[in-house]
C-alpha positions in Angstrom: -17.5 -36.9 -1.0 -18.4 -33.3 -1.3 -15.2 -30.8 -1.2 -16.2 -27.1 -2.8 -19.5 -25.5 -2.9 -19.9 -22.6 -4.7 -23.1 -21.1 -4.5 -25.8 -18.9 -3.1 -26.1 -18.3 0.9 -30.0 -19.1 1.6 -30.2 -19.2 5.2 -27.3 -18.6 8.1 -28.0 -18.9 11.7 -25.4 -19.2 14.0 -23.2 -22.5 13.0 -25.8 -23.7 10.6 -25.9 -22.2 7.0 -27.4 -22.8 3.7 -26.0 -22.5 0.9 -28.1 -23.5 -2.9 -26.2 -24.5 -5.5 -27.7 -24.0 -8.9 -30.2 -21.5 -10.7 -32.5 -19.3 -9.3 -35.2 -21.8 -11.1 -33.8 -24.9 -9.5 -31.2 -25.3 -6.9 -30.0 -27.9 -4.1 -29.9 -26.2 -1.1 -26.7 -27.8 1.1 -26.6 -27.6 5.0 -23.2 -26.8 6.1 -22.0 -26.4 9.5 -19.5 -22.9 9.7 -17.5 -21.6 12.5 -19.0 -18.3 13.7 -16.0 -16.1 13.4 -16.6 -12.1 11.9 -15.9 -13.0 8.8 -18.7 -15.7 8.4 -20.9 -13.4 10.6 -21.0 -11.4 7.5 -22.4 -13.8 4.8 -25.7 -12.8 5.1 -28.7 -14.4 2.6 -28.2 -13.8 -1.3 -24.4 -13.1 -1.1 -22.1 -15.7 -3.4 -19.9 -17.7 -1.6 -17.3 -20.4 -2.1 -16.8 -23.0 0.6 -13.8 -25.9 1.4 -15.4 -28.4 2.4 -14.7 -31.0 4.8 -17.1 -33.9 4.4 -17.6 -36.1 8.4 -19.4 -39.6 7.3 -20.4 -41.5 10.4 -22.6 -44.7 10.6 -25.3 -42.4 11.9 -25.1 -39.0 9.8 -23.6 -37.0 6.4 -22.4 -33.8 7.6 -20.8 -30.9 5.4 -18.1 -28.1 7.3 -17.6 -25.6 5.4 -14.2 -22.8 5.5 -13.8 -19.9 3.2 -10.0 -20.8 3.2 -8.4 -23.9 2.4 -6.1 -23.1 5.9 -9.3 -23.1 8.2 -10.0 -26.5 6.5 -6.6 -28.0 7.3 -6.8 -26.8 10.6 -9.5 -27.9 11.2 -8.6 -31.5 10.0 -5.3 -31.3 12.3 -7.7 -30.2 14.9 -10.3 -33.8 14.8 -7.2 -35.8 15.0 -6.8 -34.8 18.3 -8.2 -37.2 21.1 -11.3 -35.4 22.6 -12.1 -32.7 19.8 -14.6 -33.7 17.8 -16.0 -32.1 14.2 -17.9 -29.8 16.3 -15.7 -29.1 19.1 -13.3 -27.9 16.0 -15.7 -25.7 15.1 -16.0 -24.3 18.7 -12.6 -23.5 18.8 -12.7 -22.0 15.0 -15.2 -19.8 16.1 -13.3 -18.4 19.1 -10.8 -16.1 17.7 -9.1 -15.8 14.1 -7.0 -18.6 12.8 -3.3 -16.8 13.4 -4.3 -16.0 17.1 -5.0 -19.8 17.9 -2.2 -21.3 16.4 0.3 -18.5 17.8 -1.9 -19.7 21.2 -0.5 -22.6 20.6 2.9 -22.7 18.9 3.4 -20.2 22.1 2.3 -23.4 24.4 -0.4 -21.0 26.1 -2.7 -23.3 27.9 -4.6 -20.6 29.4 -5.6 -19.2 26.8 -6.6 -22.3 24.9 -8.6 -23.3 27.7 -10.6 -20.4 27.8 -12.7 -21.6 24.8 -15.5 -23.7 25.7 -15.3 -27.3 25.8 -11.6 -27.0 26.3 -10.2 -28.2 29.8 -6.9 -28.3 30.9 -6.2 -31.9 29.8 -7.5 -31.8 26.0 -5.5 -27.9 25.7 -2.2 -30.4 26.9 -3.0 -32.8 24.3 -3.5 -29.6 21.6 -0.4 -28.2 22.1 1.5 -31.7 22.2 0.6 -33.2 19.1 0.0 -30.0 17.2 2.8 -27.6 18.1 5.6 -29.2 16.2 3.6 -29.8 12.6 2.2 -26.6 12.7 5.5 -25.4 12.9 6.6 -27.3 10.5 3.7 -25.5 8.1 4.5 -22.2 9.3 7.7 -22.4 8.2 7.4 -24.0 5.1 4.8 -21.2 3.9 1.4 -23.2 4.3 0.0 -20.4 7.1 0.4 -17.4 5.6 -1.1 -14.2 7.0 -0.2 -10.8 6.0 0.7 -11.7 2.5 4.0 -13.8 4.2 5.0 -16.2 6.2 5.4 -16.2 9.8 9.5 -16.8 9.2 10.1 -14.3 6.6 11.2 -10.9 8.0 9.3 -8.9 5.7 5.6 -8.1 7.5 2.6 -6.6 5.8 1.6 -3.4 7.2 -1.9 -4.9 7.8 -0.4 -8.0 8.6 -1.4 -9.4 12.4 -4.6 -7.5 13.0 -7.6 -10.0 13.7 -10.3 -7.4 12.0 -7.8 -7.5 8.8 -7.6 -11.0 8.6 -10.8 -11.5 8.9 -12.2 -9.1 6.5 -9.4 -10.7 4.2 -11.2 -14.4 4.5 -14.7 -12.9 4.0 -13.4 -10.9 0.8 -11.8 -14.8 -0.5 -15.2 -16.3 0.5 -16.8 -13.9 -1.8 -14.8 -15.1 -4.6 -11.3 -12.7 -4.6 -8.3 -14.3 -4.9 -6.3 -14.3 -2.1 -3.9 -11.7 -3.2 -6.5 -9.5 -4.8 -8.0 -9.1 -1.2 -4.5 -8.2 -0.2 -4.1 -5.5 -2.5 -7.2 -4.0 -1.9 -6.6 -4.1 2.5 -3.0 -2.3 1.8 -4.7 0.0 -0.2 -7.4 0.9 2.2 -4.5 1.0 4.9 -2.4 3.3 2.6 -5.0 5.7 2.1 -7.8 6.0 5.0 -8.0 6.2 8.5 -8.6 2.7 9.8 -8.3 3.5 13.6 -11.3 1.9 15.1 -12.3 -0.5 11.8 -13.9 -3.0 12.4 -14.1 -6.5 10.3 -17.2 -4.4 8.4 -15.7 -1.5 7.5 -12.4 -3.1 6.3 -14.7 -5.0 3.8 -17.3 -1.9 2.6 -14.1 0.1 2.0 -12.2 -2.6 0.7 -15.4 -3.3 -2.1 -15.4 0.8 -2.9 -12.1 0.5 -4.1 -13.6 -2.1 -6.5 -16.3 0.1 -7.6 
């Protein structure tokens, strides 16, 4: 079983990346299926990158899912053990908005909005909530989803803390190899010094890689 891959993005199109592992003389180039969300949007070819990976074995096929966080790859494996949601449906829903908005979708019990992402119908959004609104709870409040540098029980918010372009420019940065807090640090300092009205994921990242410079 294959769980990290830290290499080189060769190809990324839509769900479908490549990333090679290895030299530039000789490398193995992986296939790894990736939720389209802004922050993968930005991994474009010749960037480094570290992926969690989540290895599906069927009778039929191999396939590698890859998370720049190791909380996209839980979810996502709370997610398949759902009746009706698949390794790619997972995906689908991954892709559809960041990963605090879906679970507050569904700690909140708010089927509507779970059924709005596609492949979602009123039945599989009941199941969702019903088998994952108590464990994920139970993570939230135990620290495990942490946005915002704290979690969702402590009082004490980040000044960044809910906002969706934030987040995600804070999983790309970790997907290019910064440590969680590091890509903290550097958000609150872009947010303590510049105007960030109208950012979007891509300039919360270039600013965030100046400081660095």
């Amino acid at each position: 079983m294959i769980g990290f891959l830290c290499g080189k993005v060769v190809n990324h199109s839509e769900n479908e990346m490549i990333v090679g592992v290895g030299n530039d003389q000789s490398y193995v180039g992986y296939l790894v299926w990736v939720p389209q969300g802004s922050a993968y949007q930005m991994l474009h070819p010749g960037m480094e990158i570290k992926l969690r990976i989540h290895t599906h074995v069927r009778e039929d096929s191999f396939e590698l899912f890859g998370f720049l966080t190791q909380e996209e790859k839980l979810f996502f494996k709370m997610l398949t053990g759902v009746s009706g949601i698949g390794p790619k449906g997972a995906l689908t829903v991954l892709s559809f908005a960041s990963l605090p908005e879906i679970i507050e979708s569904i700690l909140s019990a708010d089927k509507a909005w779970i059924t709005q992402i596609s492949g979602i119908g009123k039945k599989t959004a009941e199941r969702v909530i019903l088998e994952l609104k108590e464990p994920l709870q139970k993570l939230r409040e135990t620290g495990v989803f942490i946005w915002g540098g704290h979690s969702q029980n402590q009082k004490k918010v980040s000044p960044v803390g809910k906002s969706t372009s934030v987040q995600d420019a804070k999983t790309a940065l970790v997907g290019l190899g910064y440590r969680e807090l590091d890509a903290e640090q550097l958000l609150q300092e872009v947010a303590s010094h510049e105007s960030t009205d109208g950012f979007e994921v891509e300039d919360w990242i270039k600013a965030a890689l100046q400081k660095m410079s």
